[in-house]
C-alpha positions as CSV (number, residue, x, y, z in Angstrom):
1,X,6.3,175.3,213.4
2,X,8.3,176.5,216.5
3,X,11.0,174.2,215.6
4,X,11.6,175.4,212.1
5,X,11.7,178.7,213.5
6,X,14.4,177.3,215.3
7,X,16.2,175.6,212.4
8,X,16.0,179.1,210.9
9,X,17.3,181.2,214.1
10,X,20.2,178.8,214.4
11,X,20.7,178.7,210.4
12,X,21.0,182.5,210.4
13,X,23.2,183.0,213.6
14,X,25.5,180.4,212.1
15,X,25.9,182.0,208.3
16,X,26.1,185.2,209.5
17,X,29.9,185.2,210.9
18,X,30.8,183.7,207.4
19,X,29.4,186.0,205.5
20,X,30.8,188.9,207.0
21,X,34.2,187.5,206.8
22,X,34.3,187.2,203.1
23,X,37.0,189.6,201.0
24,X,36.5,190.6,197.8
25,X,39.9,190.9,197.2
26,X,42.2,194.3,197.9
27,X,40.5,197.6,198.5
28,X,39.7,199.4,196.0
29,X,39.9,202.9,197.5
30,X,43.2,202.5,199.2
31,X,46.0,204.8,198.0
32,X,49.3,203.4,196.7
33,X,51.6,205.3,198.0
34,X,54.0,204.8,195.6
35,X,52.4,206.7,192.3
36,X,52.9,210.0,192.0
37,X,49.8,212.2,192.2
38,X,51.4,215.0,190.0
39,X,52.6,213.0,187.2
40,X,50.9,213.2,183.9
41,X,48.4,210.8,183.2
42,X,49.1,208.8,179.8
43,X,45.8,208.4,177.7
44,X,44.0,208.9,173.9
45,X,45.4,212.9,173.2
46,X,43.9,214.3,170.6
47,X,45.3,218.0,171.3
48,X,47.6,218.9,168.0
49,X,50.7,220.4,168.9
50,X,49.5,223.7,168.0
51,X,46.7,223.3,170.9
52,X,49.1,222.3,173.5
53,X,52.1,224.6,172.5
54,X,49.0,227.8,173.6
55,X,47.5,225.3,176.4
56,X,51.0,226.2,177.6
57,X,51.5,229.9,176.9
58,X,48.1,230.3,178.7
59,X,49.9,228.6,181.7
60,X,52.6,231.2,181.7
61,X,54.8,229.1,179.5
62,X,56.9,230.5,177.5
63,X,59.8,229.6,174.7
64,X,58.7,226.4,174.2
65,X,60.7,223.9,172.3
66,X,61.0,220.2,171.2
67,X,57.8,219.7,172.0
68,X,57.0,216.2,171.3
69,X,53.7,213.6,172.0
70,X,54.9,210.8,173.5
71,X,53.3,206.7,172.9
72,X,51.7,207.7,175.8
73,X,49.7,210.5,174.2
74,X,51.7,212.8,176.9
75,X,53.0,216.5,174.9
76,X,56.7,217.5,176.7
77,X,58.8,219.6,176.0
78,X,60.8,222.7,177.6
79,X,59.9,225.8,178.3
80,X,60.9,228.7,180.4
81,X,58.4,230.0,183.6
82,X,59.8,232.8,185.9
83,X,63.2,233.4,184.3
84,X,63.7,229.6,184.8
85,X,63.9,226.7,181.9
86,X,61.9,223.7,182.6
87,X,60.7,220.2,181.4
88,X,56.6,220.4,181.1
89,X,54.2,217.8,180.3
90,X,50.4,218.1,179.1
91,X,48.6,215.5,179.6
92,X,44.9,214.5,177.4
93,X,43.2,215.8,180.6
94,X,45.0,218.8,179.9
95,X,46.5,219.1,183.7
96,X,50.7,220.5,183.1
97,X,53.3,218.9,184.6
98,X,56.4,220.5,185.7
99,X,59.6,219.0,186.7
């Protein structure tokens, strides 16, 4: 009996190291610094382009125009925001992009 304990000490102490070592691959919480955060996400947008033309004007949006959904299911267009035209983006989350 004392020597399988033994067996079984040394066992352990020697698959322990290995284990510990393994990778599963990259991580999957790291940040890729090379996506931008602020872009608009592409997904399934239902919104009709009444919906996102006042998702907008709620926003402080205002003169909108060409607004078109993208294969992406991204709405942009152009708009004006404090006396200045820009290029916005609505994503299906909802979240506006400005550029």
């Amino acid at each position: 009996m004392k020597k399988s304990a033994i067996v079984a000490a040394l066992l352990l102490t020697v698959s322990l190291p290995v284990s510990a070592q393994t990778s599963s691959g990259p991580n999957p919480k790291a940040v890729d610094s090379t996506t931008d955060n602020n872009s608009p996400k592409p997904g399934p947008n239902m919104m009709t382009e009444m919906q996102a033309r006042e998702k907008m004007m709620k926003s402080g949006y205002s003169s909108i125009q060409s607004l078109t959904k993208t294969s992406d299911g991204v709405w942009m267009g152009t708009a004006m925001k404090d006396n200045k035209q820009v290029s916005v983006m609505l994503d299906y989350k909802g979240d506006i992009t400005e550029r």
